[in-house]
N, C-alpha and C positions, 0 to 999 in steps of 0.2 A: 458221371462217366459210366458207360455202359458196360462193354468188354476190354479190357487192356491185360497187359503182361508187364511186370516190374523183378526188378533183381536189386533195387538201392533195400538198403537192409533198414531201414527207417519205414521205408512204404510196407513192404515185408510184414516187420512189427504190425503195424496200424493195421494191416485188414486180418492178420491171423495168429496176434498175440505173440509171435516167436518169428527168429530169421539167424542166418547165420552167414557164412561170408559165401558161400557156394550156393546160392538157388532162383529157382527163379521159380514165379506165382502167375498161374494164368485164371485170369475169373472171365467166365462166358456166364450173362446173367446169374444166377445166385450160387452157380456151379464154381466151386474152385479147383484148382490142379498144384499143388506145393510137388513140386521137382528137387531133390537133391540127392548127394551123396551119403554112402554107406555109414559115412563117420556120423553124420547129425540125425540118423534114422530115430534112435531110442528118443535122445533129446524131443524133435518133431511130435514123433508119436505123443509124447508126455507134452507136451506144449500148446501144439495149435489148437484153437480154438474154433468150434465152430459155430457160432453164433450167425455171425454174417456171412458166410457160405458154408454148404457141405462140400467140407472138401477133404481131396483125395492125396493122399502122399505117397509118392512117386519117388522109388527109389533109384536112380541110373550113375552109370557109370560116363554117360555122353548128355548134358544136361539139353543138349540145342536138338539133337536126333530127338528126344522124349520131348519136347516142346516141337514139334516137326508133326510128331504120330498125335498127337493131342488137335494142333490144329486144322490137321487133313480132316479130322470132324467134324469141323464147323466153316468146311469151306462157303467162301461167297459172302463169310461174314464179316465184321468191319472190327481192327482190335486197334487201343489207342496204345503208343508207346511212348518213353521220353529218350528223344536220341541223345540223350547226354547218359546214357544209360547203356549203352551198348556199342563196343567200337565198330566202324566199319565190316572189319572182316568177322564178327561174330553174327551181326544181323545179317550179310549176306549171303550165310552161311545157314540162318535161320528160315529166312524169308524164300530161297530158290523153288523156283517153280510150286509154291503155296498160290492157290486161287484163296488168297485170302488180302482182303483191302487192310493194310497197313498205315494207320497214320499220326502221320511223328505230331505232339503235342512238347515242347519243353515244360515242365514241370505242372505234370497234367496232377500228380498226385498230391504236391503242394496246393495247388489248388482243390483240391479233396478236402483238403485240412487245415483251410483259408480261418475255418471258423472253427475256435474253439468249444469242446462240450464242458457244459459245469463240470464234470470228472478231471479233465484235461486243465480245465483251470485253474482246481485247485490242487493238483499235480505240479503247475508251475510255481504257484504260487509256494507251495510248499520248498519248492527248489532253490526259490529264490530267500525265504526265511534261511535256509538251511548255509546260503551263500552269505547272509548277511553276520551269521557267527563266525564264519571263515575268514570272513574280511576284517571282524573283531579279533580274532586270536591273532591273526597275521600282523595286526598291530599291535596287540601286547608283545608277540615277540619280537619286532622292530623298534619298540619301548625300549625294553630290556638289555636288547643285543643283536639290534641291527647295526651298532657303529662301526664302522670300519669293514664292513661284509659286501663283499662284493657283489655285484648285480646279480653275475650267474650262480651266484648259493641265494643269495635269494630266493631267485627265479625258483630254484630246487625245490625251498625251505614252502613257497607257495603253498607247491602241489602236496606237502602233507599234510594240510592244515584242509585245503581245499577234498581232499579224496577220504580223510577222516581217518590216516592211517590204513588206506585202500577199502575202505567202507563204500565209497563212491567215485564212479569214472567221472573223468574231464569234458566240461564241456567241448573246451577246446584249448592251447597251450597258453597260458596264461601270459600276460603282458606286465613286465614290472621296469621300468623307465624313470631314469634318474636324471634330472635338470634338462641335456641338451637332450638323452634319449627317447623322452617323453615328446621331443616332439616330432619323435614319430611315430605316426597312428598306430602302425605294426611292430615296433621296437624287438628288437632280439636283444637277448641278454646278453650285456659286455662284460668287460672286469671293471668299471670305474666301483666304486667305493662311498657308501651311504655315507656322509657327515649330518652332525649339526649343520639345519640351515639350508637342507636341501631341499627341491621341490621333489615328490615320488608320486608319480602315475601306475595303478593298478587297477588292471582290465581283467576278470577272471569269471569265471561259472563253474557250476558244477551238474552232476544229473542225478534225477532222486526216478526212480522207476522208468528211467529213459529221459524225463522230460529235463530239459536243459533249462538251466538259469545264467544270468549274464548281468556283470554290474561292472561301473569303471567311477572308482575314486581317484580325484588328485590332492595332495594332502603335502602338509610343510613339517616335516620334521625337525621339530625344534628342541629346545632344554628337556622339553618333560616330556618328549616321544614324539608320537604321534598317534593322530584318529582318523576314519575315511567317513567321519562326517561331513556333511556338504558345509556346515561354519569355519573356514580356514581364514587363519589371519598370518600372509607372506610380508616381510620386512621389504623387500623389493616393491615397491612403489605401482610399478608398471603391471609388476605380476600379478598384482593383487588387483587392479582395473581389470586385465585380463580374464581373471578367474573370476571376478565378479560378473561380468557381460556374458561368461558363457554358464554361470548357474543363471541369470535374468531368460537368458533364450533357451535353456532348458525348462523354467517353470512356466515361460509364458505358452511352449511347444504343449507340455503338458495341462495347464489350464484351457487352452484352446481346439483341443481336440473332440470335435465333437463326429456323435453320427453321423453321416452323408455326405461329409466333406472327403472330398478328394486327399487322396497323400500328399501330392506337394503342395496342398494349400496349410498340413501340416509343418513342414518341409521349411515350407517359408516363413511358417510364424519364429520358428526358432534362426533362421537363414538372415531377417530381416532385422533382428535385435545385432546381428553379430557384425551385419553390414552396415545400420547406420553409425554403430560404433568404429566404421572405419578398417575393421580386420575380415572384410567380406572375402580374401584372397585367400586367407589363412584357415577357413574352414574347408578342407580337403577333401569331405568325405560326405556322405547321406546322410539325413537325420537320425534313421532308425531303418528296424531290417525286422522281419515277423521272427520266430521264435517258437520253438516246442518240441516236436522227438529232432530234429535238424537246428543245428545253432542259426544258420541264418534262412527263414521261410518267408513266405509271403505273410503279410505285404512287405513292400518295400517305401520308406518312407523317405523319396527323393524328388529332387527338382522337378521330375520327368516322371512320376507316375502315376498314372490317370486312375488307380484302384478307389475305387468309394468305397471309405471305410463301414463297416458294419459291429453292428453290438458284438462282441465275443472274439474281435481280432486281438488280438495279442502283438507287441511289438516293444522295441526299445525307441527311447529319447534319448540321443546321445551326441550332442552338439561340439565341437571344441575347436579350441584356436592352438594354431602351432605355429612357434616361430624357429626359422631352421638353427641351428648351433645354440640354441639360450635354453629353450622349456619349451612344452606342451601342454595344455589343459584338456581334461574330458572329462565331462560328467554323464553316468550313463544309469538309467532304471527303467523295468519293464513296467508296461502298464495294460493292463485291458480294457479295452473300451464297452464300455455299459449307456445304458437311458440316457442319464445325466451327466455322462463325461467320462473321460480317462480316470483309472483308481489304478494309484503304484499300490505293485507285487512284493511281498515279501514284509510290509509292514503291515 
């Protein structure tokens, strides 16, 4: 991408180390323009980086007039933007009588960041170690004194285990779903009440220097606790088929992932274990979805996406079957794609 202007605070970060919720970033070849207000000046100044442009920080009180006088500069030039980024009445407010060629891209800047750098990797990777204790302590203390505790303290009990006692933001609101609530993909938390014997679906991530992590256990809480390791053994007959067909098309998704394959030929390895076992209706959702300073980037790992995958994509396997009023299964882990194959994150 040559020239464009971004204000998602994720893009922000990526080209100039710092963002805040007011600015907007115009890069005209190696030239940058960071736009904001009075309040994030000091921060700014101590922050941006200029590595990958010299750039200029622009202090206003009118952030779209200062991105106006910036682009009368380079009239007749061509800037890319993502209109999911700007409502109607702020770009048309931008763009009036500008001789400058405007053209909307959706998520030109994800595509910037399609491929992860070794740094960035192991930034996830880290995140995702960092999730895998969270996801342990979170079970020690549903061992202990999950019985009886209702989903939304749960839900609560989550986020301190996951933020470290505010040591670290959210990737995004964590998912905790008990029997019938698990089976749904996005569950909000109710008041039912963990017993012995229950099924418990946990969806959660956390962020270690912006980069986001993302994991989903589903685990049987029995006599002696429970664990969010992938070996569960469910008394329920059915449930336990269940959860067995969706760790089989989670490992086969991830053993079969290779360079140059398309996403949904990803998509399908995991899609086609779940459908000749009969529950092809009941997996609702995509495979997998990319991952890194945004919980969900490119690629996207679905029926319908034609991305060839490349060495250093980053993404989740996360297959599961839901059946409405009974339970839910999902098993979910990042992995990066390398030479020889997908390598799960975090171990």
């Amino acid at each position: 991408m040559e020239n464009f202007i971004i204000k998602d605070e994720n893009a922000l970060y990526f080209e100039v180390g710092y963002s805040c919720d007011n600015a907007l970033f115009i890069a005209y070849d190696k030239q940058g323009y960071f736009i904001t207000d009075g309040r994030y000046q000091t921060e700014a100044q101590e922050s941006i980086k200029q590595d990958k442009y010299a750039v200029e920080i622009l202090i206003s009180r009118n952030l779209i007039r200062t991105a106006r006088a910036i682009f009368k500069k380079y009239e007749k030039s061509t800037f890319y933007f993502n209109p999911q980024e700007f409502s109607v009445f702020a770009f048309e407010k931008l763009k009036n009588n500008l001789k400058i060629n405007f053209i909307p891209k959706l998520n030109f800047h994800q595509e910037k960041r399609i491929l992860k750098t070794a740094q960035e990797i192991e930034l996830l990777h880290h995140s995702q170690k960092l999730n895998f204790k969270a996801f342990a302590k979170f079970a020690q203390f549903l061992s202990e004194k999950g019985v009886d505790c209702e989903e939304s303290y749960l839900h609560f009990k989550t986020q301190e285990f996951l933020s470290k006692q505010g040591k670290f933001d959210l990737s995004f609101n964590p998912i905790v779903g008990i029997n019938k609530n698990a089976a749904k993909p996005h569950a909000l938390p109710s008041n039912d009440k963990l017993q012995k014997g229950d099924l418990l679906l946990f969806d959660a991530g956390l962020k270690y220097k912006r980069y986001c992590s993302d994991m989903t256990r589903t685990g049987y809480f029995g006599k002696n606790g429970i664990c969010f390791s992938k070996e569960q053994k469910f008394k329920n007959k059915e449930l336990q088929k269940i959860y067995d067909i969706v760790l089989k098309a989670q490992e086969c998704a991830i053993k079969g992932a290779k360079v140059g394959m398309l996403a949904c030929e990803v998509d399908a390895l995991a899609r086609n274990v779940i459908e000749k076992a009969g529950y092809g209706k009941y997996f609702v959702h995509s495979t997998g979805h990319g991952i890194g300073l945004d919980i969900h980037e490119l690629p996207v790992i679905s029926a319908r996406s034609q991305t060839i995958l490349q060495e250093s994509m980053v993404f989740s396997i996360e297959p599961g079957i839901y059946i409405p009023h009974h339970y839910g299964v999902r098993i979910e882990d990042l992995v990066v794609l390398q030479r020889d194959g997908a390598r799960v994150l975090g171990i």
